[in-house]
C-alpha positions as CSV (number, residue, x, y, z in Angstrom):
1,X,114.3,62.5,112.6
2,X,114.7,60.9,109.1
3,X,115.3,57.1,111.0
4,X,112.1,57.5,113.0
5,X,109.8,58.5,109.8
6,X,112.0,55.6,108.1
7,X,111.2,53.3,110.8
8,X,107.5,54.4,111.5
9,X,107.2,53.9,107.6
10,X,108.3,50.2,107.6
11,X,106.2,49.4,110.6
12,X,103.0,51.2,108.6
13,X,103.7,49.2,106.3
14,X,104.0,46.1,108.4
15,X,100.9,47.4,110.1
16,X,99.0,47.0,106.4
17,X,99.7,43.6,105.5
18,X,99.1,42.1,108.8
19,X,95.4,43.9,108.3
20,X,94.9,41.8,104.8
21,X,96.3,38.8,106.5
22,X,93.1,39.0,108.9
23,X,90.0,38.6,107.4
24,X,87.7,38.9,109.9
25,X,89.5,42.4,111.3
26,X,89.3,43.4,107.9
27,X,85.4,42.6,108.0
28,X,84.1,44.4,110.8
29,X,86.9,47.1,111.0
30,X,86.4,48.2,107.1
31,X,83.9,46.4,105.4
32,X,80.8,46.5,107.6
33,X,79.7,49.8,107.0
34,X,80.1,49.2,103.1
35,X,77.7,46.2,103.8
36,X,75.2,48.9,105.5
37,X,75.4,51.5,102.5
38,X,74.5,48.5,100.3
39,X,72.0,47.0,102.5
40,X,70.3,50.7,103.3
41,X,70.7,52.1,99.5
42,X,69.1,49.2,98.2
43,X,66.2,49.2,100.4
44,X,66.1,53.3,100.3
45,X,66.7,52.9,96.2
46,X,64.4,55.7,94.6
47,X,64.2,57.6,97.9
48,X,66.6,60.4,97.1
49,X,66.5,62.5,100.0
50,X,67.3,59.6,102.1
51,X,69.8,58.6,100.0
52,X,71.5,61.7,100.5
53,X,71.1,61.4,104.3
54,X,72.7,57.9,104.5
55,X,75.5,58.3,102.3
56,X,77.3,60.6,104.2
57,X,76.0,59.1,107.6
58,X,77.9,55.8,106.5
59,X,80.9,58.5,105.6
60,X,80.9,59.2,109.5
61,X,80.7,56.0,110.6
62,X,83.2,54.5,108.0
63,X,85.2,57.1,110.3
64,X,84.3,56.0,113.4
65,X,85.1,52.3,112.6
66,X,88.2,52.6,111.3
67,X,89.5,54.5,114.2
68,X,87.6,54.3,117.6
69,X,86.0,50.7,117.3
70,X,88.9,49.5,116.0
71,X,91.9,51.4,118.2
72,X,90.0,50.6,121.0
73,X,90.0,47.1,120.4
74,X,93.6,46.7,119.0
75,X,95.5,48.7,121.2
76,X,93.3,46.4,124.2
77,X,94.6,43.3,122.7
78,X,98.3,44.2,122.3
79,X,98.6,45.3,125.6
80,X,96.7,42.1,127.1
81,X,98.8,40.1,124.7
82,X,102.0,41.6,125.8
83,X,102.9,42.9,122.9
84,X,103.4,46.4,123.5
85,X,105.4,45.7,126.3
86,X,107.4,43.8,124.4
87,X,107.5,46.3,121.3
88,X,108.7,49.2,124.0
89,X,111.9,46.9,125.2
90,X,112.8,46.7,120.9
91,X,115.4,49.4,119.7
92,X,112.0,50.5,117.7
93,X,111.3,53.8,118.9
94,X,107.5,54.3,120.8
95,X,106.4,57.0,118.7
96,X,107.6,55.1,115.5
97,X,105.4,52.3,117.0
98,X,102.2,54.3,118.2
99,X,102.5,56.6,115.0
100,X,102.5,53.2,112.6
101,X,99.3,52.3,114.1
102,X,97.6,55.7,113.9
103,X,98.6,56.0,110.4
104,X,96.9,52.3,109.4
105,X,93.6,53.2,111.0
106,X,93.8,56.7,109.4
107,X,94.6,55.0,106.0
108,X,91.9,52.8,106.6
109,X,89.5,55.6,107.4
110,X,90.7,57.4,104.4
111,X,90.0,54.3,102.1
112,X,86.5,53.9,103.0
113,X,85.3,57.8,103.0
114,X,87.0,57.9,99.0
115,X,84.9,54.5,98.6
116,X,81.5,56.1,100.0
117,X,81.9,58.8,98.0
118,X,82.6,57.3,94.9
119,X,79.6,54.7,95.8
120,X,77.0,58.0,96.6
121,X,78.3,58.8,93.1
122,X,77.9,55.8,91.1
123,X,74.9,54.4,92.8
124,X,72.8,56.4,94.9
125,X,72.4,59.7,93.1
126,X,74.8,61.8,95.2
127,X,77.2,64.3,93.5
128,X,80.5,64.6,93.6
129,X,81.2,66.4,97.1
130,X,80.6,70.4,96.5
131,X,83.6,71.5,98.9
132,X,86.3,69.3,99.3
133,X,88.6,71.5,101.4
134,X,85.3,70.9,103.8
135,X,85.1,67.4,102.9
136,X,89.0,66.6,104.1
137,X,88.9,69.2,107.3
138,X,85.9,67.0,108.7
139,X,87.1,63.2,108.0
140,X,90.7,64.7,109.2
141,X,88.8,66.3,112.3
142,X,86.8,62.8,113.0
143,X,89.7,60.8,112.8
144,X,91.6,63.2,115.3
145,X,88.8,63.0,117.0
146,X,87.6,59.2,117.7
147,X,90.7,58.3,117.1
148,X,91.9,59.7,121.0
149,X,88.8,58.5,122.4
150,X,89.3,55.4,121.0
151,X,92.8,55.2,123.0
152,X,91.3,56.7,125.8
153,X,88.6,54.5,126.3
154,X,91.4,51.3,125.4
155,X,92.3,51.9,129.1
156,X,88.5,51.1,130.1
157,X,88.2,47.4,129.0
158,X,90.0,44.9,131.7
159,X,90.7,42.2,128.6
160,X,90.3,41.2,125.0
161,X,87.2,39.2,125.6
162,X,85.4,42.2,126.6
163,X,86.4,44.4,124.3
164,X,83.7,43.8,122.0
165,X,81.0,43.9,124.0
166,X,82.7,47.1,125.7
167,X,83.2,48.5,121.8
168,X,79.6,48.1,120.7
169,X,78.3,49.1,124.3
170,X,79.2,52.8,122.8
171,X,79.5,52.2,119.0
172,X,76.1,50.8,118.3
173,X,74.0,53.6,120.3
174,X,76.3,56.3,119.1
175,X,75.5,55.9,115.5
176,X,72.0,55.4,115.7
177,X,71.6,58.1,117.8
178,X,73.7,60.7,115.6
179,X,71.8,59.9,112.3
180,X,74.2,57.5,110.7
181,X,70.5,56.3,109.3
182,X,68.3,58.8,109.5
183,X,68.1,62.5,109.6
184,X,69.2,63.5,113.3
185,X,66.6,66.5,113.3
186,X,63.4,64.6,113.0
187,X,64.5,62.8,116.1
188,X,62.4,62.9,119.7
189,X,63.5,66.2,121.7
190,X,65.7,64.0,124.0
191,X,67.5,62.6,121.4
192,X,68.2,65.3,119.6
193,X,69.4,67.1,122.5
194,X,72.1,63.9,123.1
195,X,72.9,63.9,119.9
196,X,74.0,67.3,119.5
197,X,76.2,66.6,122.5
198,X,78.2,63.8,120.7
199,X,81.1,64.3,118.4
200,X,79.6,61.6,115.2
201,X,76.5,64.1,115.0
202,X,79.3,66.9,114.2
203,X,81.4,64.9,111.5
204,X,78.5,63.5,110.0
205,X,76.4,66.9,109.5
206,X,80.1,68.3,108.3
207,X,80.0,65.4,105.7
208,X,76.7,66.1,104.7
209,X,77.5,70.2,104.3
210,X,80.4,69.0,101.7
211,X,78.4,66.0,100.0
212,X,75.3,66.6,99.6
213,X,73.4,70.3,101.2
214,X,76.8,72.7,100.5
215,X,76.7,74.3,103.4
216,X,79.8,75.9,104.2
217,X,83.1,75.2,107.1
218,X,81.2,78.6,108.6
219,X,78.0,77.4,108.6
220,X,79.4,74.4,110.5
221,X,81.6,76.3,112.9
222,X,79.9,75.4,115.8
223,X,79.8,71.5,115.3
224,X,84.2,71.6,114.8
225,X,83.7,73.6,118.2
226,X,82.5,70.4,119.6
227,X,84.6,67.9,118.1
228,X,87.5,70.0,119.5
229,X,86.5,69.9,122.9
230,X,85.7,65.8,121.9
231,X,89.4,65.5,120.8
232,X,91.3,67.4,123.5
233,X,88.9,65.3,126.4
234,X,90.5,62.7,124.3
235,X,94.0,63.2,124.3
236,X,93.7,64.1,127.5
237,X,92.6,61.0,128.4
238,X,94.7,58.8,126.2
239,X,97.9,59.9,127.3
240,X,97.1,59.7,131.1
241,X,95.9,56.3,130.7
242,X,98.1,54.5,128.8
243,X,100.0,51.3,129.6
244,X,102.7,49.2,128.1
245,X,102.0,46.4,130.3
246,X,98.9,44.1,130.5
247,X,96.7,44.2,133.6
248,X,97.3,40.8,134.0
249,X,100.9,41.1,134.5
């Protein structure tokens, strides 16, 4: 047990400074949705309430970046590239493998809710989060979360060239139909009916209960309900999908 964490640690880290090493992954995997609470707060600057809507809309889809836009498209490249059926005939066990990746994007996801935060702070007139026990059981429930679907749906794109097109084919509608940028509720009927279906409406409105409105893990019971069901559809999914081996092979 000790020589898998040991080995699952030194491919993490591994994992890390390949990230740095890739500017543009870096870009669109981490800093994008830092370049939308800049672009948004500045032009919402004054507008507190919302300010206090976008802050922790970006939080959610910091979240959603970070794992399913950007498992989705890595896991689809290693296994077109051959490189997880390469990685699975190394003496480095799967899970070590597998775990080493989940723990980067987690990391990454982690990185960038701390950063919003301290941004909503610092810039935009949002307190310091009011429940923080609520703050880390939504980001921990959203990456669990879009972290399986993002495997899942991995399994979906037929090659690398398509995966971003396949990537923002969901990511793009999802978050502007879940109130990344606006408030959800003042929505058309229709949309606020798909939106309440989707997992990002969920973690975002959790995010929002523990940074800016209070509202308690209770009062939000029903939206963790949903993200469950979300997360088990996606480990379901994930796991009877995946492939070592490229579909070109």
């Amino acid at each position: 047990m000790s020589d898998a964490l040991a080995l699952t640690w030194r491919q993490y880290r591994l994992e890390r400074r390949m990230f740095w090493r890739n500017p543009t992954a870096a870009f669109f995997n981490f800093f994008l949705p830092l370049l939308f609470l800049g672009l948004f707060g500045a032009i919402l600057s004054g507008n507190q309430d919302d300010l206090d809507v976008i802050v922790p809309g970006i939080a959610g889809m910091s979240v959603m970046s970070t794992t399913f836009s950007a498992l989705a498209m890595n896991l689809t490249f290693l296994r077109e590239q051959g490189v997880l059926k390469r990685m699975r005939g190394t003496p480095l066990p799967s899970g070590s493998y597998l775990g080493a990746i989940a723990a980067h994007a987690v990391t990454n996801a982690a990185i960038q809710v701390a950063i919003v935060v301290v941004a909503g702070k610092l810039f935009f007139g949002v307190d310091w989060p009011k429940d923080y026990l609520e703050l880390v059981v939504y980001v921990a429930a959203g990456v669990a979360c879009l972290a399986a679907l993002g495997v899942a749906y991995s399994h979906v794109i037929p090659n690398f060239d398509a995966a971003p097109a396949f990537v923002n084919f969901v990511f793009l509608p999802v978050i502007f139909i879940s109130g990344v940028f606006y408030d959800a509720e003042d929505a058309p009927a229709f949309l606020r009916d798909i939106a309440r279906a989707l997992p990002l409406t969920h973690i975002i409105d959790g995010l929002s209960g523990a940074m800016v409105t209070g509202r308690s893990l209770g009062d939000n019971a029903g939206g963790l309900g949903v993200i469950g069901l979300w997360a088990a559809a996606g480990v379901f999914f994930a796991i009877r999908g995946f492939s070592w081996d490229s579909r070109n092979a």
